[in-house]
N, C-alpha and C positions, 0 to 999 in steps of 0.2 A: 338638217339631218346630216351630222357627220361618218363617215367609210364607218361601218362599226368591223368589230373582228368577224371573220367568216367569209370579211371582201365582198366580193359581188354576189356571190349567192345570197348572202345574206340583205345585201344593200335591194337586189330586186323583190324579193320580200318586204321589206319594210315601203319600199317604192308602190308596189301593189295595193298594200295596204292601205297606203296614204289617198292614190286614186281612188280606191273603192270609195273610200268613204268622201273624196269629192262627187264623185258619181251622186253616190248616197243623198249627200248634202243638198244634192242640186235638183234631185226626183226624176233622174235620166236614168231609162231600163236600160238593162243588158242588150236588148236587141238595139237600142236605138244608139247605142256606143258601138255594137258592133256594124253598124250602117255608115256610120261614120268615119271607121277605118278599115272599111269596106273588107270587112271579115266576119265572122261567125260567132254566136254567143260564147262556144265554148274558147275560143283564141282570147276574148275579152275574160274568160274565166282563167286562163294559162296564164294571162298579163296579171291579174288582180291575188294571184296565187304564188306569182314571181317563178314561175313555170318556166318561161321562155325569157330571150333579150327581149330590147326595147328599141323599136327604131324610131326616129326623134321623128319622122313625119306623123307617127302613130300618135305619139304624143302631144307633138303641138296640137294636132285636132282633136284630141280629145280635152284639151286645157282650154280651147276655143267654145267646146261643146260645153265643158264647164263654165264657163264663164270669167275662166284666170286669164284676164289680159293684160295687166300690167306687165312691162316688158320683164322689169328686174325680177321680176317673180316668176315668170314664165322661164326667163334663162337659168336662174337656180335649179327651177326643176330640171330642164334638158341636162346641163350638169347634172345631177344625179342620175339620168339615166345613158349618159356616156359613161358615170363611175362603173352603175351597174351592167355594163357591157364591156368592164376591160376585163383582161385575163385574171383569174389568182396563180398561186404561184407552180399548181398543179400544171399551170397550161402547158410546160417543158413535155408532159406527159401526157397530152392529149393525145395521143396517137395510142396513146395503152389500155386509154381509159373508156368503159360504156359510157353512152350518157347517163344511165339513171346511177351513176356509181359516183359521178363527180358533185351531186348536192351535196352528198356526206360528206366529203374533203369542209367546203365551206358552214357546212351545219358544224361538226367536231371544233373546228374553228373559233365559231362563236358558242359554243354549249359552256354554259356556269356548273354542269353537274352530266356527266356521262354514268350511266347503269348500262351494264351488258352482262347478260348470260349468254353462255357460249357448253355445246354441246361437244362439238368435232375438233376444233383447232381453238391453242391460245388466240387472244383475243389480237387482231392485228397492230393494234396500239402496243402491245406488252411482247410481242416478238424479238428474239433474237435476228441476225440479219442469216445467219445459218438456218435454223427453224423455217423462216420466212421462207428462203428459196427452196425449201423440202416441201413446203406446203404448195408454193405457187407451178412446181414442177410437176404435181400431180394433176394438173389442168393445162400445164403446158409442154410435156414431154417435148414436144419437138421443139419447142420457142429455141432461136438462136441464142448464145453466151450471153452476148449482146444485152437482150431484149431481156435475157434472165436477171442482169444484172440491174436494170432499169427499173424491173416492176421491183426488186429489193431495195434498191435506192427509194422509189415511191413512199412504200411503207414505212424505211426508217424514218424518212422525212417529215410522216404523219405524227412519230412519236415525239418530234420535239415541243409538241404542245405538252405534253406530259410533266414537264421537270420546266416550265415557264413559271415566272412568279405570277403569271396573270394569268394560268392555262385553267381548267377547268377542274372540278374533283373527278375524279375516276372512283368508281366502284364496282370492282368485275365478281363473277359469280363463275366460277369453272366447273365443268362437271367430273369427274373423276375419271370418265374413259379417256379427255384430252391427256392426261398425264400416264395412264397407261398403255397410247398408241406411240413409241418411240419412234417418232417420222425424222429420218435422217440420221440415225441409229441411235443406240445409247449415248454416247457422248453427246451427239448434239442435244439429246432430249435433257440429259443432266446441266449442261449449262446452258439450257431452257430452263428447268426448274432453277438453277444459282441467279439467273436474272428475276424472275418473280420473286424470291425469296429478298433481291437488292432491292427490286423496285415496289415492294411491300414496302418498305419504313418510310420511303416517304409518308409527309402528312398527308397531302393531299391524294394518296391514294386507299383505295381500301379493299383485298382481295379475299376471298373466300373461296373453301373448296365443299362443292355439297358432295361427298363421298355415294357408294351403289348401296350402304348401309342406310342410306336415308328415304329408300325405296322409289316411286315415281312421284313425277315433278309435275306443278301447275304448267309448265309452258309441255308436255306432251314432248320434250325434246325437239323446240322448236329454239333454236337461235334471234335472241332478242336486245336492241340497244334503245334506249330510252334516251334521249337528249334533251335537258333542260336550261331554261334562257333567261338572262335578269333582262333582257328587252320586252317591255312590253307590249310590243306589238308584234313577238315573236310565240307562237304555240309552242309548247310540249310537240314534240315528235316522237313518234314509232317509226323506227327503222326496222324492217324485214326484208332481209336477204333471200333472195332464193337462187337458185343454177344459174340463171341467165336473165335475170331481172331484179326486182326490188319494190317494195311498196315503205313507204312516205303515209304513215296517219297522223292527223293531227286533231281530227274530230274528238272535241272534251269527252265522249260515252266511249270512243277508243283508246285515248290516252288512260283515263281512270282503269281501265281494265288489266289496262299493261303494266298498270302501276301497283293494282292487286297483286299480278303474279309475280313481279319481282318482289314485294315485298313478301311473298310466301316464299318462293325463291331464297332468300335471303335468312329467314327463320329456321326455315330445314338444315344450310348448308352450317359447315364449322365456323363459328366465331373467328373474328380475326388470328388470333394467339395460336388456337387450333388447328387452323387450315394453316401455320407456317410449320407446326411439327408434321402435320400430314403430307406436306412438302419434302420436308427434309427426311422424312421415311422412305419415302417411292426412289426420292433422290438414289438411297442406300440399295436399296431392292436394284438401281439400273446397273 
């Protein structure tokens, strides 16, 4: 198992997985792995989910429990779970970051196909670095210069997955009020709209605008990112934002669901051609 993209978030995942299914393999329960590394079924459920790091004493006992004794095999793994315990490249910014906000960094990473509809703010991927700081200043009026300047570096950083020849597709869905709340005044909202309108032609991206003409929407005006993966032994993901947390679905009857409403999402709003003159109208309108 080589580093795939996404780094370590991803690399514990794929890690997890592999265990479960020696677990599996070998007809050892939950409880009796989590006796073993003298913890709890649900920490063996955090380990097998790629929840949490991996500490090598955890490990070697539970590859003893399995039955992987061969040296050379047994140290492969440990290497992997030192890979999936080093930093990605976010770690600069841990000190900025929630924990449940840093899976995304490494999920965005590895995704073959990013879907997002977005209600409130362009999407952070598609942000200008002016945009960016209007938007992160409304949750941190007081943040130092500093530390303003930090979380915009962040974000730009995140977009160079975007224009990578091996980055992912993007397909965002905008709602119409984002383009009619000028956060940071007109100019900055207009070349906000001149960046969407550049970062439209790329191929691999695809933007739509569902205008207030297309009346109410299957997501209830809830902000939604769908992440998809050619690894297979990586889920579909639902990404869900909220004020001070975030949920992570990957359950197949959650995912299909999510995948409903973007695709009705996607039906209602303007075709691509469409949503770039509905751009360049509002543009005119700031």
């Amino acid at each position: 198992m080589e580093e795939p993209r996404g780094g370590p978030t991803v690399l514990r995942i794929l890690l997890g997985t592999q265990l479960r299914r020696l677990r599996e393999a070998r007809g050892v329960s939950r409880d009796a792995a989590a006796d073993v590394i003298r913890g709890s079924q649900a920490k063996i459920s955090r380990l097998e989910l790629g929840r949490v790091g991996y500490k090598e004493r955890d490990v070697t006992d539970l590859l003893t429990l399995y039955g992987v004794v061969d040296p050379v095999e047994r140290e492969e793994w440990l290497g992997l779970a030192r890979q999936a315990n080093s930093p990605g490249w976010w770690h600069q910014y841990s000190d900025l970051l929630p924990s449940w906000f840093e899976p995304l960094l490494g999920l965005e990473e590895a995704a073959a196909i990013i879907r997002t509809y977005q209600v409130q703010f362009v999407p952070g991927l598609l942000q200008t670095a002016e945009y960016a700081r209007a938007v992160t200043a409304l949750d941190r009026s007081d943040a130092a210069p500093d530390e303003l300047q930090r979380r915009v570096d962040l974000r730009m950083r995140r977009q160079e997955l975007i224009t990578r020849t091996d980055g992912p597709k993007l397909w965002a869905v905008l709602d119409e009020g984002i383009l009619r709340r000028p956060l940071g005044g007109a100019p900055v909202m207009r070349a906000q709209i001149d960046h969407l309108l550049e970062i439209s032609e790329l191929p691999g991206v695809t933007l739509q605008i569902s205008p207030f003409s297309a009346g109410g929407t299957a997501a209830a005006g809830c902000p939604i990112t769908l992440m998809r993966f050619t690894e297979p032994d990586l889920p579909d993901v639902v990404y869900l934002e909220q004020v001070a947390s975030a949920l992570y679905l990957d359950k197949r009857e959650d995912v299909d669901r999510y995948q409903l409403v973007m695709d009705r999402l996607s039906t209602m709003a303007k075709p691509r051609t469409g949503s770039r003159d509905f751009l360049k109208r509002i543009r005119d309108e700031l």
